[in-house]
N, C-alpha and C positions, 0 to 999 in steps of 0.2 A: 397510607403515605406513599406517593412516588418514590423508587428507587433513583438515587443519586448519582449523575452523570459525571464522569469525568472527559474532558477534551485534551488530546493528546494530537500536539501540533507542534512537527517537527520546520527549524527554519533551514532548509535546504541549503542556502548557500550563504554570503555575503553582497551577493547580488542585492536580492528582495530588502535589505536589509537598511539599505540607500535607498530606498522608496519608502512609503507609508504604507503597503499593503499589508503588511502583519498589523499594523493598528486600524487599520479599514476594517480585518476581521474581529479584531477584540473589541471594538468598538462597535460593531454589528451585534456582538456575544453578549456587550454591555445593554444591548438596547432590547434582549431580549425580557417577554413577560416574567418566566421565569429565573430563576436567580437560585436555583435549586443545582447547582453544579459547582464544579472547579476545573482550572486545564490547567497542564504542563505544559511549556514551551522545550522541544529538545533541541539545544542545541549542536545542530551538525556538523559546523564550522571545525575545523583543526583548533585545537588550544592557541596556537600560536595567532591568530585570528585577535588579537585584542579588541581591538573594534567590536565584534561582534559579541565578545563579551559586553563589552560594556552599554552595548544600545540595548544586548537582551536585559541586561540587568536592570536598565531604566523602565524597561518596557514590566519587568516584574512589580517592581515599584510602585510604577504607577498605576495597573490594572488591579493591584492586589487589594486596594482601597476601592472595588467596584465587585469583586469575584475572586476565592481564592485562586491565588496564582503564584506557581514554582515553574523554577527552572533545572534541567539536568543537562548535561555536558562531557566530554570528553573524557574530564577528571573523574566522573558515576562510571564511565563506562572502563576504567582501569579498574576500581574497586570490585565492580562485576564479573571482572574479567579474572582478579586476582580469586576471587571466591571460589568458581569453576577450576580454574588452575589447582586449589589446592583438594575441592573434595572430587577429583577425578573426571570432573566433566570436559576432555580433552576436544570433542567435538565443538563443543558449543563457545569452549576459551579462544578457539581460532576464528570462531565467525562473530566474535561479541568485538564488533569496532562499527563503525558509521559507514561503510561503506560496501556495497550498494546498494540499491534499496533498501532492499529486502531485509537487510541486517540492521540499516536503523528502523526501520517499520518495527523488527524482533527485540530492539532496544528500547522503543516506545512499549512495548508489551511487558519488561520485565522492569520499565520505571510504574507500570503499571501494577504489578503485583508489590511490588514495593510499598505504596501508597494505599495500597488494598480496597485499589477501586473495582467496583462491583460491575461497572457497565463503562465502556470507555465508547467514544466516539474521534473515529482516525477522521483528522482536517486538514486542510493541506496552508499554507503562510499564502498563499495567493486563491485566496476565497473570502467572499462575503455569504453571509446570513440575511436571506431575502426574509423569512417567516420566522413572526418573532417568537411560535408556537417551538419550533425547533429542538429545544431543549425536551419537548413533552414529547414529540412528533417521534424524536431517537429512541425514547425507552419504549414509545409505545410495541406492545406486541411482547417483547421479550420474556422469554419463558412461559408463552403463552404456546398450544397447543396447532401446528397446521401439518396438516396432511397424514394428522398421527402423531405426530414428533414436536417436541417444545423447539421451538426458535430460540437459537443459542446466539446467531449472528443475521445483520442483513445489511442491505446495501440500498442506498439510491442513487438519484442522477445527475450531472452538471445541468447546467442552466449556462447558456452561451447565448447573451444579451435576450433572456427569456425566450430562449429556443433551447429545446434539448441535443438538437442536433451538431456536430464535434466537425465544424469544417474543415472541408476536403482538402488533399494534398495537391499538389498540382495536377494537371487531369493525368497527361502521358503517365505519371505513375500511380494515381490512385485505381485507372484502369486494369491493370497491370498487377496491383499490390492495391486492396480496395480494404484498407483497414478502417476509414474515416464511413464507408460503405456498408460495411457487416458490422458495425458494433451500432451506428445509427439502425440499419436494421432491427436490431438484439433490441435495442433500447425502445423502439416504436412497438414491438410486440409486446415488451412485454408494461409501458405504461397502458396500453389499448385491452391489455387483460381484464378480463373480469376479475373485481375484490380487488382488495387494499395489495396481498400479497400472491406472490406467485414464485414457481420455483425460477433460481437461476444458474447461468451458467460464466456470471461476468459480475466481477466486481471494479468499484472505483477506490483508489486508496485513499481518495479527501472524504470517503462520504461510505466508512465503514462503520457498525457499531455492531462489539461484541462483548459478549457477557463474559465472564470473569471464568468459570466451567469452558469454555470455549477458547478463550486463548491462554488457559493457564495448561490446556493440555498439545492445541493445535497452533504450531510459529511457523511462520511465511517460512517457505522455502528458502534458502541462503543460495542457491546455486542459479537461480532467477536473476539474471542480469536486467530483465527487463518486464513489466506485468505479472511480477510479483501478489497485487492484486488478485487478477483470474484466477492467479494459482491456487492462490488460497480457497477458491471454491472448491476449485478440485477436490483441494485438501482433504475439505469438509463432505464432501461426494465420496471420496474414500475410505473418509471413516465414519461415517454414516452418522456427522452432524449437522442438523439442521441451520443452512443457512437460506433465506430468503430474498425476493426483491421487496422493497416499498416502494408503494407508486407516489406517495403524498413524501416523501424524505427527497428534499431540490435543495443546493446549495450552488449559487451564482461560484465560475470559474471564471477567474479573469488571469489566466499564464502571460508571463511576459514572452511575446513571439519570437520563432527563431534563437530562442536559450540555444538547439542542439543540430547541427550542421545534417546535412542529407545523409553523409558518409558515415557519421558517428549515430545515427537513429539507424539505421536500416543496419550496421553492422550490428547493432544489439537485438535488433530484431531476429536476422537469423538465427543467434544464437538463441534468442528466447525460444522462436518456435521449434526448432528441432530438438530443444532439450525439453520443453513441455512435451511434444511428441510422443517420443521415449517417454515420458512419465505417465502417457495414460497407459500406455501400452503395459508400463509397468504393472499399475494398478487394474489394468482390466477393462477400462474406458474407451466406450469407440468414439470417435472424433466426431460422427454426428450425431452422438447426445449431447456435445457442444455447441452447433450450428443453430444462428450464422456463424457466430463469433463467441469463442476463438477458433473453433470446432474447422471452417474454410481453410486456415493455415495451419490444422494439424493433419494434411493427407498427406499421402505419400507423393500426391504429383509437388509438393511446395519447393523443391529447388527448381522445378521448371520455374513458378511464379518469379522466385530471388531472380531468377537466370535473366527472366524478358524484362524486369522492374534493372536490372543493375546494366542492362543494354541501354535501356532509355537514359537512365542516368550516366551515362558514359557519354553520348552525345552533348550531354549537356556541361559535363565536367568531365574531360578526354582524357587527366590522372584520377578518374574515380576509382577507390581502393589499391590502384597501384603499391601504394605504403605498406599493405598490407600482402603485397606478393600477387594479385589479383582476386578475381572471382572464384573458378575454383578452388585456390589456398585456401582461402577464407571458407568454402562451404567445408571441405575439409577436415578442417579443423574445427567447424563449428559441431561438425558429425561428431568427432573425437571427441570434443569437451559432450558432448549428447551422450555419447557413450561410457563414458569415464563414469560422470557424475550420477545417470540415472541407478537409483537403486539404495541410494546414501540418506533419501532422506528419512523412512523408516525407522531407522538407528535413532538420528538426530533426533528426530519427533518424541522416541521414548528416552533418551537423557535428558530432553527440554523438559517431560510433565515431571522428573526426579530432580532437576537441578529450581524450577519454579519452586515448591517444595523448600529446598533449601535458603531460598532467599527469605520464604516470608520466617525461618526460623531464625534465622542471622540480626537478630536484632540491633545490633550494631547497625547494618549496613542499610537497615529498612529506616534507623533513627535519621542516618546521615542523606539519604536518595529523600525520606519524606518531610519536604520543610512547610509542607500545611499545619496553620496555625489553629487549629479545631479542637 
């Protein structure tokens, strides 16, 4: 018997929410062959958010008559929050809220233990399900043996109008800052690999699947403002758990464009790379067992790169980061939080595998978070 998939698909905003794209994907999920699964829908929205209450709740409703389907929220993640708080887990009580990423991705994971799903698959609310094999396509492999090492996690690729490639930023800065360049790189290597599977060094957050062993001991970094993703490979490169690429695991992306301004992507960006930096550094990792990507933007020349990428964008927007005190402030400071935070997550890592633990003991709290009807 196939092991049993669970979808854990969090709705980002209340944006997506005024569109049909969250029912585009369940209704993609619904047309798969298999029917051997269940998904959570997490809600990210603030409580105060009624709306988005209420259209999740519909959306529960009505998909739950096709495929179990729950919802978790705001409200699971006080209960969560309150559990931590009282058996000592002080690290994990401060970063158990929905924001950012990184923290709801680690929210998804502990609705996950909750529900005591075996093999979960991270989706994102603006994606469709091209192959209707999908649901088989995800477990395949898992806890199966590559390179020595059973496969605890792995990842595959967008699909951008059945093209794998992630268009480019405008040229002047993709030049400059060629993120849209090294990760389409990463990604042609390693589909062009020999075998299904191959090692990697880049994950996608819509188009993750891991095994229960794997994230009941390893949680996204909390201090990831941005590619929280990647990190997690690290993660797993650090503690010597097998995470993979699949070449045949494609899930169509369709993001709504310009969601996030020049100023506010590229400020999170510095900060992501110089604090990922610092982290392999921490761990031992040279930046080109990373390359292309993200491995390019962990050297030492990368505030030259910010430096000539945040010129070009100055000419184009002549208050760019002003707000922020300028260029240098901001690298700065991007050092300092690099600095500060690397080294913390160690800690957090071993109160996540003792507070996981705790939850599935709580039965209480696993009655109230698991509302599958089984």
């Amino acid at each position: 018997m196939s092991r049993k998939l669970t979808f854990v698909i969090p709705t980002y905003s209340g944006v997506l929410l005024g569109t049909n794209k969250l029912e585009q994907l369940l209704d993609s999920l619904a047309n798969c062959n298999s029917k051997n699964f269940r998904t959570i829908l997490l809600n990210t929205c603030s409580a105060e958010n009624k709306e988005a209450e209420i259209k999740i709740s519909e959306l529960v409703k009505k998909y739950n008559k096709r495929f179990p389907t729950i919802s978790s929220s705001e409200k699971e993640v006080k209960l969560v929050k309150n559990l931590f708080e009282r058996e000592g887990f002080s690290r994990l009580a401060k970063e158990t809220n929905l924001n950012p990423f990184s923290n709801f991705r680690n929210f998804g994971l502990i609705t996950a233990i909750a529900t005591d799903s075996e093999i979960i698959a991270l989706i994102d609310d603006d994606q469709v399900i091209q192959n209707q094999k999908f649901p088989e396509l995800a477990t395949d492999g898992i806890g199966e043996k590559f390179n020595g090492k059973k496969i605890l996690g792995k990842t595959g690729y967008y699909l951008y109008e059945d093209c794998f490639e992630l268009p480019p930023q405008k040229k002047n800065i993709e030049e400059n800052f060629p993120v849209a360049t090294m990760m389409n790189k990463t990604f042609k290597q390693m589909i062009e690999s020999k075998g299904r599977y191959c090692e990697t060094r880049i994950a996608l957050g819509g188009a993750m699947i891991l095994e229960q062993e794997l994230f009941s001991e390893i949680p996204f970094d909390p201090h990831c403002l941005r590619g929280e993703d990647c990190s997690y490979t690290v993660s797993c490169k650090n503690y010597d758990k097998k995470f993979v690429f699949d070449s045949e695991l494609a899930i169509i992306h369709n993001p709504i464009r310009e969601t996030e301004e020049f100023e506010r992507a590229f400020l999170r960006n510095i900060y992501r790379f110089m604090y990922e930096r610092n982290r392999i550094k921490h761990f031992g990792i040279k930046s080109h067992d990373l390359d292309p990507y993200p491995g390019f933007f962990l050297k030492e020349n990368f505030e030259e790169l910010a430096q000539k990428t945040s010129e070009e964008l100055k000419k184009q927007f002549p208050n760019f980061l002003e707000k922020h005190g300028g260029f240098e402030k901001v690298i700065n400071k991007a050092r300092e939080f690099a600095i500060q935070k690397t080294g913390h997550y160690p800690e957090f890592k071993k109160e996540w595998k003792k507070a996981m633990t705790a939850i599935k003991e709580d039965e209480e709290l696993c009655l109230t978070i698991n509302k599958f009807q089984e």
